[in-house]
TORVEXKE-297849 format. One record per atom (N, C-alpha, C): residue in three letters; residue number from 1; x, y, z. Coordinates in pm, 1 decimal, always signed. Example, Ala and Ser with C-alpha at 12.3 -4.5 7.8 and 13.67 -1.06 7.14 Angstrom:
2
NODE;ALA;1;+1319.0;-569.0;+780.0
NODE;ALA;1;+1230.0;-450.0;+780.0
NODE;ALA;1;+1320.0;-330.0;+780.0
NODE;SER;2;+1285.0;-225.0;+708.0
NODE;SER;2;+1367.0;-106.0;+714.0
NODE;SER;2;+1290.0;+3.0;+787.0
***
This chain:
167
NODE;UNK;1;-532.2;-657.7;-1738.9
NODE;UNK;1;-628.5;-554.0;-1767.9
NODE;UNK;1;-558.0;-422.5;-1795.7
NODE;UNK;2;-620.0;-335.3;-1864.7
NODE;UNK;2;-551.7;-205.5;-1921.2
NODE;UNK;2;-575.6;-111.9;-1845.9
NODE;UNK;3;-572.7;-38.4;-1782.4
NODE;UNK;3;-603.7;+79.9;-1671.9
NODE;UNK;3;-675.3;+152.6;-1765.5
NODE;UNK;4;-805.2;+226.4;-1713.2
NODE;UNK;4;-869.3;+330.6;-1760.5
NODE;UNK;4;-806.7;+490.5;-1727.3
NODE;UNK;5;-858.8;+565.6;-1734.7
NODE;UNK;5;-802.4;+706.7;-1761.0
NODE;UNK;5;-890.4;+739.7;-1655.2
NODE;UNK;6;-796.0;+830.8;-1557.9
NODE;UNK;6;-809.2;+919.1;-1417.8
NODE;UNK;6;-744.3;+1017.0;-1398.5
NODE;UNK;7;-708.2;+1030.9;-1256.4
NODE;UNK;7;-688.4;+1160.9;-1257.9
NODE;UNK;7;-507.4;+1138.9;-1208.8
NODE;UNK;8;-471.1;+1257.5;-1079.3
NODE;UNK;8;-308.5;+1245.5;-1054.5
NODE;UNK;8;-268.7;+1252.2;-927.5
NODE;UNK;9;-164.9;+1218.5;-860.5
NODE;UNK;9;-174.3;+1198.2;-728.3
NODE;UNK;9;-119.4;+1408.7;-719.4
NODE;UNK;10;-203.6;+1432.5;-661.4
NODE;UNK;10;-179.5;+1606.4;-604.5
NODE;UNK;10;-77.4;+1634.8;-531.9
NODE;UNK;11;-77.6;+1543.7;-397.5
NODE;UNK;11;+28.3;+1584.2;-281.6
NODE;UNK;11;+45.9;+1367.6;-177.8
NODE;UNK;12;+159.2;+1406.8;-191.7
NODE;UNK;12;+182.2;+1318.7;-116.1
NODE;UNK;12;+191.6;+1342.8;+51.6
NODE;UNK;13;+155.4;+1284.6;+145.2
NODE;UNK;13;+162.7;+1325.0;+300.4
NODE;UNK;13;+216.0;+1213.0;+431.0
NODE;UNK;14;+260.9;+1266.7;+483.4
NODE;UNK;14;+322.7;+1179.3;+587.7
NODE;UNK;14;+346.5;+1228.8;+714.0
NODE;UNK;15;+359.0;+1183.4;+804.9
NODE;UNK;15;+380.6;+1228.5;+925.3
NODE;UNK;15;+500.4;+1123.4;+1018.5
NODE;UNK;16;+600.8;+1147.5;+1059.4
NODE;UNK;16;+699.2;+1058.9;+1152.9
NODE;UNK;16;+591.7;+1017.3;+1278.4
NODE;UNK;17;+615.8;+906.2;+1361.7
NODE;UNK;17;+539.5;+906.5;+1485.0
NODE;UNK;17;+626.0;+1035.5;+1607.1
NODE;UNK;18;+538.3;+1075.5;+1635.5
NODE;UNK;18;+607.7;+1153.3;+1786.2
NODE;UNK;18;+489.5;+1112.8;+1867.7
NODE;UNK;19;+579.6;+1126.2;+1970.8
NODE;UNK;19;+533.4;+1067.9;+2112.1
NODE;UNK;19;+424.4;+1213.0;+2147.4
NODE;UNK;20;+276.3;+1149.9;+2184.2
NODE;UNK;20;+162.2;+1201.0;+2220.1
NODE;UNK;20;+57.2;+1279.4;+2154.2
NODE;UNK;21;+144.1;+1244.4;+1985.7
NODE;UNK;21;+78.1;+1325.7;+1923.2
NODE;UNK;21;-9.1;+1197.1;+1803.9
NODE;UNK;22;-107.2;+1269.0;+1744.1
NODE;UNK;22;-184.2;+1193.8;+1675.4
NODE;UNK;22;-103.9;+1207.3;+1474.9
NODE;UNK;23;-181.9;+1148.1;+1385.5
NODE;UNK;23;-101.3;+1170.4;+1251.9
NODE;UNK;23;-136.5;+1252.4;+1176.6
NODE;UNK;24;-223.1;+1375.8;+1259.8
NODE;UNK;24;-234.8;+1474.7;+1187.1
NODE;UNK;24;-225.5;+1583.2;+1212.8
NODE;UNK;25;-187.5;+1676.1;+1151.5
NODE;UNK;25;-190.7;+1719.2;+970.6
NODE;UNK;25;-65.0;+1641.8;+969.1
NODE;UNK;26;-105.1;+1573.5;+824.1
NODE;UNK;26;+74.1;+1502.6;+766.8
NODE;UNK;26;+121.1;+1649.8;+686.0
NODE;UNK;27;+254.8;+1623.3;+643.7
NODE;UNK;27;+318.5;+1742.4;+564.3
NODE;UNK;27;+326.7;+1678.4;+436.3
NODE;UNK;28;+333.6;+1755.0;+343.3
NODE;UNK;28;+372.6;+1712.8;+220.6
NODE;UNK;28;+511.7;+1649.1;+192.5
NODE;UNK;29;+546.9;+1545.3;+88.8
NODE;UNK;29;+663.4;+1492.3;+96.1
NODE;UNK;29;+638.0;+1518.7;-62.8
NODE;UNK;30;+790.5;+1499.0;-155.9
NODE;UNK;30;+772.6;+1469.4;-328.1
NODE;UNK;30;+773.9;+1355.8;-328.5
NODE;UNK;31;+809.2;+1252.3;-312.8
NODE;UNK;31;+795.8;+1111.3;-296.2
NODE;UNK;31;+792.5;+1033.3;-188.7
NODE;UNK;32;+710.0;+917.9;-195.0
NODE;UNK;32;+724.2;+812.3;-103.7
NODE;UNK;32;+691.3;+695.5;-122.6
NODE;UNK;33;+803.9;+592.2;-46.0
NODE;UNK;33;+804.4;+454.2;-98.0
NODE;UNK;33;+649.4;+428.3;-20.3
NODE;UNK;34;+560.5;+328.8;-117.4
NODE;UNK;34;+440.8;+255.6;-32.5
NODE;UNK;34;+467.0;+114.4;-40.8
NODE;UNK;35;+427.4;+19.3;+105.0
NODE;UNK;35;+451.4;-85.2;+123.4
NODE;UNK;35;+290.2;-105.2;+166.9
NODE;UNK;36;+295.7;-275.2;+170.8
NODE;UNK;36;+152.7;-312.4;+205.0
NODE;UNK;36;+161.2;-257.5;+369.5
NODE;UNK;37;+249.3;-196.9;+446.9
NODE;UNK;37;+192.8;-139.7;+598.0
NODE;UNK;37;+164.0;-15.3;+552.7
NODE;UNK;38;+196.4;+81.9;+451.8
NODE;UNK;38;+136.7;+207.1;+386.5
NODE;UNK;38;+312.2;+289.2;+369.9
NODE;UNK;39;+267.8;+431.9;+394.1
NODE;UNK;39;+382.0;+497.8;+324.4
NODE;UNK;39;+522.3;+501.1;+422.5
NODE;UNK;40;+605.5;+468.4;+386.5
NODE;UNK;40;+753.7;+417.5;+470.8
NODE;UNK;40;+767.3;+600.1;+531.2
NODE;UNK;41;+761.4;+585.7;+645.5
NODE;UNK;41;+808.4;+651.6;+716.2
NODE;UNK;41;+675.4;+756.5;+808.0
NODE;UNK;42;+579.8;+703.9;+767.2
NODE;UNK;42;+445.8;+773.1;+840.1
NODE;UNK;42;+399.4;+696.0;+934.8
NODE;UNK;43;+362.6;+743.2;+1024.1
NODE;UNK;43;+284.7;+642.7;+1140.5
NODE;UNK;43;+132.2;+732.7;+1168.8
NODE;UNK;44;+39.1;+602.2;+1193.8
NODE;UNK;44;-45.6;+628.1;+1206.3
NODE;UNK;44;-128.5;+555.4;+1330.8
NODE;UNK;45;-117.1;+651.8;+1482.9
NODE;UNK;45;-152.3;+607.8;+1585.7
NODE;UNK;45;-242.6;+535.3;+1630.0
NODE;UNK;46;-357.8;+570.9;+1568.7
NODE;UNK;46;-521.3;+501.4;+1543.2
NODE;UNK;46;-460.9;+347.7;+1499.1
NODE;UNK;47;-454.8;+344.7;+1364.1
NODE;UNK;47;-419.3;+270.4;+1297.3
NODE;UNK;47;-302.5;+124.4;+1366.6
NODE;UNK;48;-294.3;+183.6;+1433.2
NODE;UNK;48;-171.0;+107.6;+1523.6
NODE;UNK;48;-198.7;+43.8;+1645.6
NODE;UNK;49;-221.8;+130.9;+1702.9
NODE;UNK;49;-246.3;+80.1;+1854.4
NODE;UNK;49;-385.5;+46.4;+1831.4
NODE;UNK;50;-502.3;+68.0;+1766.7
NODE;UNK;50;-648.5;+11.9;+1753.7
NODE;UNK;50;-689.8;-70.7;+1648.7
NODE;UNK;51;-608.8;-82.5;+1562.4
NODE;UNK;51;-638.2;-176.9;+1451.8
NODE;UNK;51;-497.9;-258.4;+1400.8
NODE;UNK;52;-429.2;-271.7;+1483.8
NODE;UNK;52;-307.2;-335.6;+1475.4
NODE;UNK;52;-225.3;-343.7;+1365.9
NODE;UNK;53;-238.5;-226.6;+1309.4
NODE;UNK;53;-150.2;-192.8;+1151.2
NODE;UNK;53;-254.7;-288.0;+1036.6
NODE;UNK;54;-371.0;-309.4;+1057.6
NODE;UNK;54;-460.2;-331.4;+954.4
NODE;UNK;54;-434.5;-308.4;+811.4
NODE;UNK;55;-404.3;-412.3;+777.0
NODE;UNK;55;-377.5;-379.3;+639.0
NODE;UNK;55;-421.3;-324.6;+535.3
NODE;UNK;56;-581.9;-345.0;+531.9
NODE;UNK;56;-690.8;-275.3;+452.8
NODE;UNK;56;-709.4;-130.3;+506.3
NODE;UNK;57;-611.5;-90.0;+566.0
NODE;UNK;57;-626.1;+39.5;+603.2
NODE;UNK;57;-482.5;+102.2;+602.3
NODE;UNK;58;-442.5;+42.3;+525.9
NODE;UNK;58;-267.8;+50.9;+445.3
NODE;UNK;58;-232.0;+202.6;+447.7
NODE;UNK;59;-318.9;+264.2;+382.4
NODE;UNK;59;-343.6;+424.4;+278.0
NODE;UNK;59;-501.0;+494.2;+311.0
NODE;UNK;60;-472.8;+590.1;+310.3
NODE;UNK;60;-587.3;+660.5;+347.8
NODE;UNK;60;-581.7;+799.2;+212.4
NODE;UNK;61;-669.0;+817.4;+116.6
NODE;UNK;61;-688.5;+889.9;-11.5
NODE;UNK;61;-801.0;+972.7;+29.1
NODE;UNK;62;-734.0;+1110.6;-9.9
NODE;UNK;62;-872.4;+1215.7;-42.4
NODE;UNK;62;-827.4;+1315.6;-113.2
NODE;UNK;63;-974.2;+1294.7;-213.5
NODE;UNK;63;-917.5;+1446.6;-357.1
NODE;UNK;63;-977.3;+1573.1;-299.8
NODE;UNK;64;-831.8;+1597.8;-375.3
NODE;UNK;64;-827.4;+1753.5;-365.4
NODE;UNK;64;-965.9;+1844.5;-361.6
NODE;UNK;65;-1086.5;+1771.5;-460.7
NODE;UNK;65;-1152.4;+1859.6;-520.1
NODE;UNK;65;-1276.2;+1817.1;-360.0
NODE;UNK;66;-1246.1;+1775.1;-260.3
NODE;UNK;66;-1360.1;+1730.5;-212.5
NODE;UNK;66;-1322.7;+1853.8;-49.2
NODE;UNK;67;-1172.5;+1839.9;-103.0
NODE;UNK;67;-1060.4;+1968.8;+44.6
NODE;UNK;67;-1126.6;+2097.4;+13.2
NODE;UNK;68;-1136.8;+2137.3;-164.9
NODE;UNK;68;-1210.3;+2258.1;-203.4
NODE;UNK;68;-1327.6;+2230.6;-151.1
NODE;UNK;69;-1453.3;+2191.1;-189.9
NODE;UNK;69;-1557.0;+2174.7;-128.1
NODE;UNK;69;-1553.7;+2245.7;+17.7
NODE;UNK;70;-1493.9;+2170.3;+95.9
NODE;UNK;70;-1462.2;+2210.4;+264.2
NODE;UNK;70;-1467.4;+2355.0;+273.6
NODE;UNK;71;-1353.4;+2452.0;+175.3
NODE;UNK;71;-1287.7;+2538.1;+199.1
NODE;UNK;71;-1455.9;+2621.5;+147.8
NODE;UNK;72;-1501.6;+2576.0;+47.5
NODE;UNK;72;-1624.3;+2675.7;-34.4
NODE;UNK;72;-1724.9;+2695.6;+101.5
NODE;UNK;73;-1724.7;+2614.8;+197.9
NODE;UNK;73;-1786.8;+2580.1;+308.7
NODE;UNK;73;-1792.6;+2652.0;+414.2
NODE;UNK;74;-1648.5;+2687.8;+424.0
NODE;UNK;74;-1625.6;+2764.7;+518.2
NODE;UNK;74;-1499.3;+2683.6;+652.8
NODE;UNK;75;-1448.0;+2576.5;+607.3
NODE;UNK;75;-1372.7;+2489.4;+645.2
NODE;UNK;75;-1245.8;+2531.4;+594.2
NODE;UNK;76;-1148.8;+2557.1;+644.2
NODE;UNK;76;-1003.5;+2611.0;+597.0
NODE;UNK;76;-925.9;+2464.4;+579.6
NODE;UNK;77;-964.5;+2332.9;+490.7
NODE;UNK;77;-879.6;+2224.7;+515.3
NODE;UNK;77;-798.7;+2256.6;+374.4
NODE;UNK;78;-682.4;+2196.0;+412.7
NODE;UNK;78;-581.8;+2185.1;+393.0
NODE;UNK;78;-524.1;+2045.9;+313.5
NODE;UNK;79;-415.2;+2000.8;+204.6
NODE;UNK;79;-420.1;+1898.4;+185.0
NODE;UNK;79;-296.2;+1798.6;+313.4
NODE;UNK;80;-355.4;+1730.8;+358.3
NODE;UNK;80;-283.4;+1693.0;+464.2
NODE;UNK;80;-344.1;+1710.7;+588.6
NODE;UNK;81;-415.1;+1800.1;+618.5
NODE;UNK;81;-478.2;+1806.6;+740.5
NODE;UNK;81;-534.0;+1720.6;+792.8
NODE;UNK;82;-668.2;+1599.4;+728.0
NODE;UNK;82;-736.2;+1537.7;+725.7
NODE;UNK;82;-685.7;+1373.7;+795.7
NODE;UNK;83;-521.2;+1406.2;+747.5
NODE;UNK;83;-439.5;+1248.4;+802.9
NODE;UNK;83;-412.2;+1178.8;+645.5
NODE;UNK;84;-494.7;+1251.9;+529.4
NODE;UNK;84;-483.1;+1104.7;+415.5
NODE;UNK;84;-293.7;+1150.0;+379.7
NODE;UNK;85;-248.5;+1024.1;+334.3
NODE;UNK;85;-146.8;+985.7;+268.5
NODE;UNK;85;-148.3;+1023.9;+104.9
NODE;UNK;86;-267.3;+1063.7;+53.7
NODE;UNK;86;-211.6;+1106.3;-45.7
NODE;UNK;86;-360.8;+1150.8;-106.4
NODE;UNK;87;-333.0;+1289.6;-139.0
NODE;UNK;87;-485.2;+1343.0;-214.3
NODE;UNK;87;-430.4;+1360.9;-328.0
NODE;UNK;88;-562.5;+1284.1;-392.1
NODE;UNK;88;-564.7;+1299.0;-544.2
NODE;UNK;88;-649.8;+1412.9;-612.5
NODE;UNK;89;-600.7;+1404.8;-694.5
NODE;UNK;89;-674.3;+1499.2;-827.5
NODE;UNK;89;-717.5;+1464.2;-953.5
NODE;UNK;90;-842.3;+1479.9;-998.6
NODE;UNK;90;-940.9;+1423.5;-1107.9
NODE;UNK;90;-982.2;+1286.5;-1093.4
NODE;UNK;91;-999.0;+1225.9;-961.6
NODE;UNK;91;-1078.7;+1120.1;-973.6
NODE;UNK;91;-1196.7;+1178.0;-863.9
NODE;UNK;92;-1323.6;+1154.1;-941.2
NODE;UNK;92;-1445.1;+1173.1;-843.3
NODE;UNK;92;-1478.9;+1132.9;-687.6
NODE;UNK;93;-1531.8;+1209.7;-603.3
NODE;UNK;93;-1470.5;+1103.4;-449.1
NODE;UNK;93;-1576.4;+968.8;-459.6
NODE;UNK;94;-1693.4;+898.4;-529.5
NODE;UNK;94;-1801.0;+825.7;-569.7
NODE;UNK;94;-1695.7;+753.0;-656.5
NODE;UNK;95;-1606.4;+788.8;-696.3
NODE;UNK;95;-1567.6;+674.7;-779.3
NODE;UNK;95;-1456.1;+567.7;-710.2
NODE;UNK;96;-1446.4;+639.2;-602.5
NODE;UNK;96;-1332.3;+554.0;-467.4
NODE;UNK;96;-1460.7;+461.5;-426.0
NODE;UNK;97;-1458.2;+332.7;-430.0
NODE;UNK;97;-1517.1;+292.6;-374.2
NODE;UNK;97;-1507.2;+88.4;-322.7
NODE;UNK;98;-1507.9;+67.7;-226.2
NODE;UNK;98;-1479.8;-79.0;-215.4
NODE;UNK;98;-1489.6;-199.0;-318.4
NODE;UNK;99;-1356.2;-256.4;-338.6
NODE;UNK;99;-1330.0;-317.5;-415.6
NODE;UNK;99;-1278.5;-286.2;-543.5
NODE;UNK;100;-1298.2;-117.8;-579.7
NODE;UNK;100;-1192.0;-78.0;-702.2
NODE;UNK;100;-1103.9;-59.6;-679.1
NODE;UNK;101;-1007.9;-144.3;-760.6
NODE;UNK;101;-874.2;-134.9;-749.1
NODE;UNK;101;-804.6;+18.6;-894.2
NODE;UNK;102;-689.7;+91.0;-854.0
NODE;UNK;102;-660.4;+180.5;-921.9
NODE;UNK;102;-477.1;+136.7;-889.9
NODE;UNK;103;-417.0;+214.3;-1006.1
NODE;UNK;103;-299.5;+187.5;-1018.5
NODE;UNK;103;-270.8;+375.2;-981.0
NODE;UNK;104;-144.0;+387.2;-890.6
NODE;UNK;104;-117.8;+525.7;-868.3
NODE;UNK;104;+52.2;+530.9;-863.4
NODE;UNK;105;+74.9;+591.8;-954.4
NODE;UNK;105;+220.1;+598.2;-1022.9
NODE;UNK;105;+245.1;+440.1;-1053.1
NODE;UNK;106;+324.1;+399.7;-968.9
NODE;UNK;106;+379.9;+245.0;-1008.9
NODE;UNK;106;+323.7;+135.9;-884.7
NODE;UNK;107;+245.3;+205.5;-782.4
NODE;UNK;107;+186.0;+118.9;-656.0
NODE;UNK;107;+3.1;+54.2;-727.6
NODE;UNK;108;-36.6;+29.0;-697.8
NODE;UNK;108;-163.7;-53.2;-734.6
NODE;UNK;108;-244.6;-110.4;-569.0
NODE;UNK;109;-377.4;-42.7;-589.8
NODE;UNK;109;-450.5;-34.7;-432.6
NODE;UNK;109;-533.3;-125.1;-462.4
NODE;UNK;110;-628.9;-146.7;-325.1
NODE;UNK;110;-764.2;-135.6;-384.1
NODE;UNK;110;-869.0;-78.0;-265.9
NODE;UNK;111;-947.3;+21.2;-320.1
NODE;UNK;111;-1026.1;+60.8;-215.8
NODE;UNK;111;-1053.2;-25.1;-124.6
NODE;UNK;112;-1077.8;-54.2;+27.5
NODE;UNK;112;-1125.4;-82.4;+146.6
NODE;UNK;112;-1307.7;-95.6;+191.0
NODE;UNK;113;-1254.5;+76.4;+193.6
NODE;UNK;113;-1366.0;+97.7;+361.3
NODE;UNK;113;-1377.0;+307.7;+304.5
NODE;UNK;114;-1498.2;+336.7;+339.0
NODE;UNK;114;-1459.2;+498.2;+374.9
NODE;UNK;114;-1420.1;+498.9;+515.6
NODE;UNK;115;-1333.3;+610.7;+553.4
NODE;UNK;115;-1268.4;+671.1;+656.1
NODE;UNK;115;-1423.2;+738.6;+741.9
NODE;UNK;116;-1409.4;+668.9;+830.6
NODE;UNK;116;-1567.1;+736.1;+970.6
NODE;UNK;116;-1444.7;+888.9;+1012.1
NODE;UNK;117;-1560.5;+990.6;+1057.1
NODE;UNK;117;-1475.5;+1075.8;+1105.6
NODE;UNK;117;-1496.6;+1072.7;+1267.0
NODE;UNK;118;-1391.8;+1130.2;+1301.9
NODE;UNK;118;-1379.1;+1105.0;+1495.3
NODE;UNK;118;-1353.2;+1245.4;+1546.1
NODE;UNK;119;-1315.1;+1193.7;+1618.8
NODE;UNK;119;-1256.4;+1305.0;+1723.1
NODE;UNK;119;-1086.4;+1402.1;+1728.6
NODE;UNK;120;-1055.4;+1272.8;+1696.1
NODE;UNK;120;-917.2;+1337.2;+1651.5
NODE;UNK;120;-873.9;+1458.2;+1597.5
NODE;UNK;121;-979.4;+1468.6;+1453.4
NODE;UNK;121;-978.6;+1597.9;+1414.8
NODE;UNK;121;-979.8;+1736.2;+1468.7
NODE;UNK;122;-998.6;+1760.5;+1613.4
NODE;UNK;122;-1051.1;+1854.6;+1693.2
NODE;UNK;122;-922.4;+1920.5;+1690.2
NODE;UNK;123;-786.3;+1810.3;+1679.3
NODE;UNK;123;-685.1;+1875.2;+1712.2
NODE;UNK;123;-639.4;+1965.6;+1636.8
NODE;UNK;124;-688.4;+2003.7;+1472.7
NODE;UNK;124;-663.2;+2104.4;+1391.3
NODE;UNK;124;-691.4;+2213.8;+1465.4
NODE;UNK;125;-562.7;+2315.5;+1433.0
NODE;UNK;125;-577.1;+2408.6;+1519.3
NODE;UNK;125;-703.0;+2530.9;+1485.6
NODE;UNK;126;-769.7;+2472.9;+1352.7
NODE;UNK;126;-869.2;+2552.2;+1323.9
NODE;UNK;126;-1022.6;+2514.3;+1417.2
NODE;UNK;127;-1017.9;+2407.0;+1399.9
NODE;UNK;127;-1136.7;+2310.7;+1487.6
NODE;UNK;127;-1192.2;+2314.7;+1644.4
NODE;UNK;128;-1029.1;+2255.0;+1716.9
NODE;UNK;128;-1031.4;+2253.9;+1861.7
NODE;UNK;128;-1191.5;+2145.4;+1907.5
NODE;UNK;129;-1203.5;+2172.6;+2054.5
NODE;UNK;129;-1359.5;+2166.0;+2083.8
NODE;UNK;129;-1467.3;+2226.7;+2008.1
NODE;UNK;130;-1425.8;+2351.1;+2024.3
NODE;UNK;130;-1568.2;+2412.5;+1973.4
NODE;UNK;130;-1607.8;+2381.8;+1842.1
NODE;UNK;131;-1548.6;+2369.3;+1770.3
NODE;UNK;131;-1588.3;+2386.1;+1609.5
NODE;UNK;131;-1574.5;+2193.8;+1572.1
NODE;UNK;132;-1495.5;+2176.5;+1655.0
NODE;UNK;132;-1498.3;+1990.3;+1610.3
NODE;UNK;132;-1578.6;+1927.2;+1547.6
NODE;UNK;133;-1687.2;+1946.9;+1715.0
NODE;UNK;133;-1862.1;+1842.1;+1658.4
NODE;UNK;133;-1957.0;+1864.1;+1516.3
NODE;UNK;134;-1864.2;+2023.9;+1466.6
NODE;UNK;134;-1940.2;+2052.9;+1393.1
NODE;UNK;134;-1890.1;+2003.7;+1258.6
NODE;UNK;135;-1720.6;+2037.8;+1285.3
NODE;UNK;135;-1710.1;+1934.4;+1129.6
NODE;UNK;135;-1723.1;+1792.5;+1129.6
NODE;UNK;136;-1692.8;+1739.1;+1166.7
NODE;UNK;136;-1723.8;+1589.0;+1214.1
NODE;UNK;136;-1839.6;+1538.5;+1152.2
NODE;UNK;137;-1987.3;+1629.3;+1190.3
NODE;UNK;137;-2090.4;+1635.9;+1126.5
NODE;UNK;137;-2059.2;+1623.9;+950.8
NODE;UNK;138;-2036.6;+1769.3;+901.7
NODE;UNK;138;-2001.3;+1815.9;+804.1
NODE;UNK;138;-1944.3;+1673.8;+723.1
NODE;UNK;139;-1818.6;+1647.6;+768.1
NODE;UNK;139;-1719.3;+1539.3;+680.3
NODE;UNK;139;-1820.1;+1395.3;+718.4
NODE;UNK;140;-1932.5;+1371.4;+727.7
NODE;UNK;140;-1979.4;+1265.5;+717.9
NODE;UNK;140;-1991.9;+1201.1;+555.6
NODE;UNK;141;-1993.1;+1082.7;+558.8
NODE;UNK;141;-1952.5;+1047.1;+440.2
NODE;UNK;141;-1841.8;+1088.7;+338.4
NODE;UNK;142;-1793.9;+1184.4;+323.1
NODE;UNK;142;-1678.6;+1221.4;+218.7
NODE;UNK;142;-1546.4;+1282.2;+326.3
NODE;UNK;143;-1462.7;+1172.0;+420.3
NODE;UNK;143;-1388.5;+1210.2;+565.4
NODE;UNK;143;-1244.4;+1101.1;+454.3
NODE;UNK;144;-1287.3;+1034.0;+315.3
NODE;UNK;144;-1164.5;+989.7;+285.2
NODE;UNK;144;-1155.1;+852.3;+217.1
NODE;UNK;145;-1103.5;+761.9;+210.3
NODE;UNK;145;-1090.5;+624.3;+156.1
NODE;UNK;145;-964.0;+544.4;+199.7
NODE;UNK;146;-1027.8;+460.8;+258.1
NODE;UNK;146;-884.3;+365.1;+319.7
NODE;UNK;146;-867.0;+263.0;+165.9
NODE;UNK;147;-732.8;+219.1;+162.0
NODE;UNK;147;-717.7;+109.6;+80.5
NODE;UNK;147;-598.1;+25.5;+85.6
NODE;UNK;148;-591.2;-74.6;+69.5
NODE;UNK;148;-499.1;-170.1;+40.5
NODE;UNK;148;-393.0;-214.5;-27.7
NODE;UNK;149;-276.2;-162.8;-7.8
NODE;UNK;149;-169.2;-202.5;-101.3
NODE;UNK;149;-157.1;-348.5;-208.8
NODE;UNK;150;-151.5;-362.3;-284.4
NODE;UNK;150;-159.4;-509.4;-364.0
NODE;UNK;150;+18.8;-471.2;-415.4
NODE;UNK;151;+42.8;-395.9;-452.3
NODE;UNK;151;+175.4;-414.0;-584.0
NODE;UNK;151;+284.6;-265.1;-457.6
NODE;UNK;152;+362.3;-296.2;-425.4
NODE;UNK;152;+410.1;-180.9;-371.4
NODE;UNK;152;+559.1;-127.0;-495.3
NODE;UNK;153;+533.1;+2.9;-429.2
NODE;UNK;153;+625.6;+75.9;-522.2
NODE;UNK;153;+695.8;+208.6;-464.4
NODE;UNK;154;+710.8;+303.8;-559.8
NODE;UNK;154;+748.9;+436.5;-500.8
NODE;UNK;154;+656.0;+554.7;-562.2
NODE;UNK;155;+571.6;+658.7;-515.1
NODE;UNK;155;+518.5;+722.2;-557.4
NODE;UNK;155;+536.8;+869.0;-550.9
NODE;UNK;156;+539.4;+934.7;-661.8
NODE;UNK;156;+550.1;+1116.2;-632.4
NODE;UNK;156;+438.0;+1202.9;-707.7
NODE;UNK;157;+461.0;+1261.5;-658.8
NODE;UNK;157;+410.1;+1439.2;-673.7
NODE;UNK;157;+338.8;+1438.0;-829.3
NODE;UNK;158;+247.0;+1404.0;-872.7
NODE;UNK;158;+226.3;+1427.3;-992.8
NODE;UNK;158;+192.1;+1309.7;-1103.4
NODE;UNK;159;+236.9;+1167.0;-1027.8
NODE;UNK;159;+201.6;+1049.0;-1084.8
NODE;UNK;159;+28.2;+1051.2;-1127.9
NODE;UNK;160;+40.8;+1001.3;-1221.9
NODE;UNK;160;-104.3;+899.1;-1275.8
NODE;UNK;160;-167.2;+849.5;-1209.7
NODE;UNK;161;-339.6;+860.4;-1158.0
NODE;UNK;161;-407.2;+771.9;-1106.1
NODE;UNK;161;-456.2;+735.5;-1183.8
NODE;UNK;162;-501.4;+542.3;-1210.2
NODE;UNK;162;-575.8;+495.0;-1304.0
NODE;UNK;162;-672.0;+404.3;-1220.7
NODE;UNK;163;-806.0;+444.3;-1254.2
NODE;UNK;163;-933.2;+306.2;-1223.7
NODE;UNK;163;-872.9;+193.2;-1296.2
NODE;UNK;164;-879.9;+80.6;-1268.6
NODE;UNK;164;-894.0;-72.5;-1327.4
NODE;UNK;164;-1005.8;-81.0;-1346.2
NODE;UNK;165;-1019.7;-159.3;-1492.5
NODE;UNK;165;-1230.5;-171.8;-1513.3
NODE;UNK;165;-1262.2;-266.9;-1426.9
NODE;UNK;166;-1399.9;-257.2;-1351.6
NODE;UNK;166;-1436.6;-353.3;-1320.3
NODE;UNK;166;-1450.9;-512.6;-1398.9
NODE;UNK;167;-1455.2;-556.4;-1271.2
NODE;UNK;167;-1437.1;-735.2;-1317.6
NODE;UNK;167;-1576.0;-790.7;-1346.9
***
């Protein structure tokens, strides 16, 4: 199949595991290798100890344009804050959706699951307790997109996202 026309990977993100801490905010990286356990060198605590490195939950994606949204809101997020591995740019967040598969630089996914939002988030130092319950609320439904590695590769800063047409 020929890849359709999308958008670009914005920022790549990662986080090392440290002891007691959760995987977020990741930092920006220019590249990173992705394997079907997700991006080589990020750990993701949830993901680990509660879903036993779940594979359909490989990668975690959120565009840029959905972080603006937040910010128009009154939400100071950040790309990386959220935990995703890699926010994109010019693909619609409605167009992430289970079972589309997209090609991103030279790796190839396929959507999952949306990302539920929790608690975790509280730990942004913008959030804490007080303000938590409230985004939590807020990021219902648009908190991200888990997906599945199929083709692993290496990805950077600026690569091609492409939809695959549906089957």
């Amino acid at each position: 199949m020929t890849p359709s026309a999308g958008g670009r990977v914005r920022q790549l993100n990662r986080k090392p595991e440290v002891p007691g801490q959760r995987g977020l905010p990741k930092v920006p990286v220019p590249e990173a290798r992705v394997t079907v356990r997700g991006v080589e060198g990020d750990f993701n605590r949830y993901r680990h100890e509660e879903k036993a490195d779940e594979p359909a939950m490989a990668l975690l994606l959120m565009p840029i344009e959905t972080i603006e949204q937040f910010g128009r809101e009154g939400w100071p997020v950040r790309p990386g804050d959220l935990g995703e591995n890699i926010t994109t740019e010019g693909v619609p967040y409605g167009d992430f959706a289970p079972g589309r598969r997209f090609w991103i630089g030279a790796v190839r996914v396929e959507i999952t699951k949306p990302c539920t939002p929790c608690d975790n988030l509280y730990q942004l130092p913008y959030l804490g307790r007080e303000r938590g319950p409230q985004f939590v609320r807020a990021s219902l439904g648009r908190r991200g997109w888990y997906a599945r590695v199929l083709a692993e590769g290496t990805v950077r800063t600026g690569d091609p996202i492409h939809a695959e047409p549906a089957e």
